[in-house]
N, C-alpha and C positions, 0 to 999 in steps of 0.2 A: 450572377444567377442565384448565388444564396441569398441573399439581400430580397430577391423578387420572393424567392420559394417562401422565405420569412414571414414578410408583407402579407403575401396570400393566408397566409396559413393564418396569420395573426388579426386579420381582417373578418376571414370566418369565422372563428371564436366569435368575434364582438360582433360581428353583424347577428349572428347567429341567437345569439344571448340577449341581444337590442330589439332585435324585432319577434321575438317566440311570445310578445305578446302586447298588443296592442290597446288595452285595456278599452277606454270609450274610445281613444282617438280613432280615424276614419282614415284607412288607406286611400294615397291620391299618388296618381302620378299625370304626367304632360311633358310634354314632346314643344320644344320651342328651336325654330329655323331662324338664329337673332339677324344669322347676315346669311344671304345668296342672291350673289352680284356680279357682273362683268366688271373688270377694272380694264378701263381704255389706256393703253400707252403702245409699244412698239408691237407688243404680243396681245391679243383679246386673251384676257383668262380668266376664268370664273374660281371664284371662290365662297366655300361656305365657313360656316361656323356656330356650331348647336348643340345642343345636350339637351337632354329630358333624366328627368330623375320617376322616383317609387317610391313612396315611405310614408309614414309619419312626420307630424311635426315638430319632433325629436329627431328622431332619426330618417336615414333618405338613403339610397343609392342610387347617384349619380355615374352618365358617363357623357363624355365631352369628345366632340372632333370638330378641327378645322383642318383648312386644307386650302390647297389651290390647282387647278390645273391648266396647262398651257398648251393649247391646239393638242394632239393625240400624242406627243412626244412623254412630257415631261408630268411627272406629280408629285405633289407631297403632302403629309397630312401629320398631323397630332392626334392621338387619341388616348383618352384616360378612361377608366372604369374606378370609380372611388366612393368607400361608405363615409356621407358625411353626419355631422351630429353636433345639433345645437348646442354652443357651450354660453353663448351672453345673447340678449333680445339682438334680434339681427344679427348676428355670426355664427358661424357653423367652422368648423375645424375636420378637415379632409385627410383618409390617406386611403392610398391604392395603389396602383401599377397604371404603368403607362407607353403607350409603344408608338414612337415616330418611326415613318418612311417617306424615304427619298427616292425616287426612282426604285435599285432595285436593292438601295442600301436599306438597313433599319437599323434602330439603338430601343431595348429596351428600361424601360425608368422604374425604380419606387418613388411614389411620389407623397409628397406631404403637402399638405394647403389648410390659404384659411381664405372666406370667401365671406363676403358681406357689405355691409352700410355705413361704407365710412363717412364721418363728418361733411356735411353742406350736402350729402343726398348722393356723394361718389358713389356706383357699384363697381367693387373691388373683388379682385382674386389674386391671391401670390400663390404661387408655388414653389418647394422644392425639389429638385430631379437628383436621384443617388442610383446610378447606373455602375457596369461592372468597368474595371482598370482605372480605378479612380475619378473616373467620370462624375462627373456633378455639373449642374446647370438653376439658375432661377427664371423664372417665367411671372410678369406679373403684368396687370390691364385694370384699367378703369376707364370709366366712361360715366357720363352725368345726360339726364333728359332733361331740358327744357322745353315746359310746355306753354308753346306759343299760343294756339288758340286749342281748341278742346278737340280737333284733331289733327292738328300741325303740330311734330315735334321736333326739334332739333337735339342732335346727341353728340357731339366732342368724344372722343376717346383717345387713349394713351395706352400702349404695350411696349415692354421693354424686356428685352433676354441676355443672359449672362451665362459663360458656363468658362469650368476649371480649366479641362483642355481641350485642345483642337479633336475634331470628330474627320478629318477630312473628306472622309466616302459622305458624310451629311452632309456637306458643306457648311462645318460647325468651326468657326476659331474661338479660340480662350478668349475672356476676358468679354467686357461692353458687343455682345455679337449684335446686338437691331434693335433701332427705335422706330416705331412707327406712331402716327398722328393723324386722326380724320377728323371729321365731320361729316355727319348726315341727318337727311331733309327727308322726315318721310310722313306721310298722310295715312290717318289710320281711317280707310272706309267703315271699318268696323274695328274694332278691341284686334282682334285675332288674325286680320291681313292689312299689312301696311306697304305699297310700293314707296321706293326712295330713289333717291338720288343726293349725290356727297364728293365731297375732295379726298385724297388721302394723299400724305407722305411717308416716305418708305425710306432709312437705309442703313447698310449694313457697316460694323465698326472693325478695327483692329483685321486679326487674320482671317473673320469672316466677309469682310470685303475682300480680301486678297483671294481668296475662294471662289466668291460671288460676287464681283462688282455692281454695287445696286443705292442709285438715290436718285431715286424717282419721285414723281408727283404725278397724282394722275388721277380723272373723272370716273366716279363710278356709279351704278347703278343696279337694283338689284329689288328686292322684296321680304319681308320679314312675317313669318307667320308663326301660329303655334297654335296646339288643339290638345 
């Protein structure tokens, strides 16, 4: 809990101090829905995955949630509130707090990131998670657009999670917890609505299988907006 109280406290300074003036730059923010999809396999579940940021083109604050949920039983989600802030052309350098729940479990995070354009046109985000009882975790994703014709896009993506120790009410084990791997196929009617359709593989490593048992592959379907 001190570790978050810290975060906050030392987030407000700088945000505070960042943004008290804007000089010509032109406040903008937008709201983007990147994924909201049914995944087909034994259970129909829907999941999203979005953030919208505020700021400048220096500074921003961001917040992030994904999530999934399974017929009216079962939920879970991520979600982050983080001041980011341009440090090289294309990277920005993140920290905030962050709070997962599980059902009717929750773990809160301080979280540190860096998020941007890595080499061959990757979009990347790592994270760090520094939560209390020595908890700690890494979170990181990338994904590439291939544009097939001028509104056919194809995107690959990659997410991988780690953390110190076992979380058991999250269904968190130590060490390599989920690799997941898709594809998706989505047609942009316009810039700002795209339906898709994609593959995904799913599964869980070490004591987070032992927890969750999960390596799945499965068809999904879903739609991408942002305004």
């Amino acid at each position: 809990m001190k570790i978050l109280v810290t975060t906050i406290s030392l987030a407000l300074v700088w945000v505070t101090s960042s943004f008290a003036g804007g000089g010509g730059d032109i406040l903008r923010g937008s709201v983007t829905v990147d994924k909201l999809e049914y995944q087909f396999y034994d259970d129909r579940t829907l999941s999203w995955d979005t953030y919208a940021f505020i700021g400048y083109d220096i500074n921003k604050i961001y917040m992030y949630s994904e999530g999934e949920k399974v017929g009216s039983d079962s939920a879970e989600s991520e979600n982050q509130l983080v001041y980011s802030r341009a440090i090289l052309p294309y990277w920005d350098m993140q920290f905030g707090v962050g709070y997962d729940k599980v059902d009717g479990a929750h773990q809160s995070w301080a979280v540190l990131g860096i998020q941007g354009l890595a080499p061959y046109f990757f979009e990347t985000r790592a994270v760090l998670l520094v939560g209390d009882k020595g908890r700690a975790g890494i979170r990181a994703e990338a994904e590439y657009e291939a544009l097939l014709t001028q509104k056919l896009v194809l995107t690959p993506s990659l997410a991988i999670a780690a953390y110190s120790k076992d979380i058991r009410e999250m269904g968190i084990g130590s060490g390599l917890s989920n690799l997941t791997l898709g594809a998706r196929l989505r047609y942009e009617f316009v810039r700002e609505f795209a339906p898709y359709v994609g593959i995904e593989w799913s599964r869980n490593f070490a004591n987070t299988e032992t927890f969750v048992p999960l390596n799945e592959t499965y068809v999904i379907a879903g739609v991408r907006f942002w305004f």
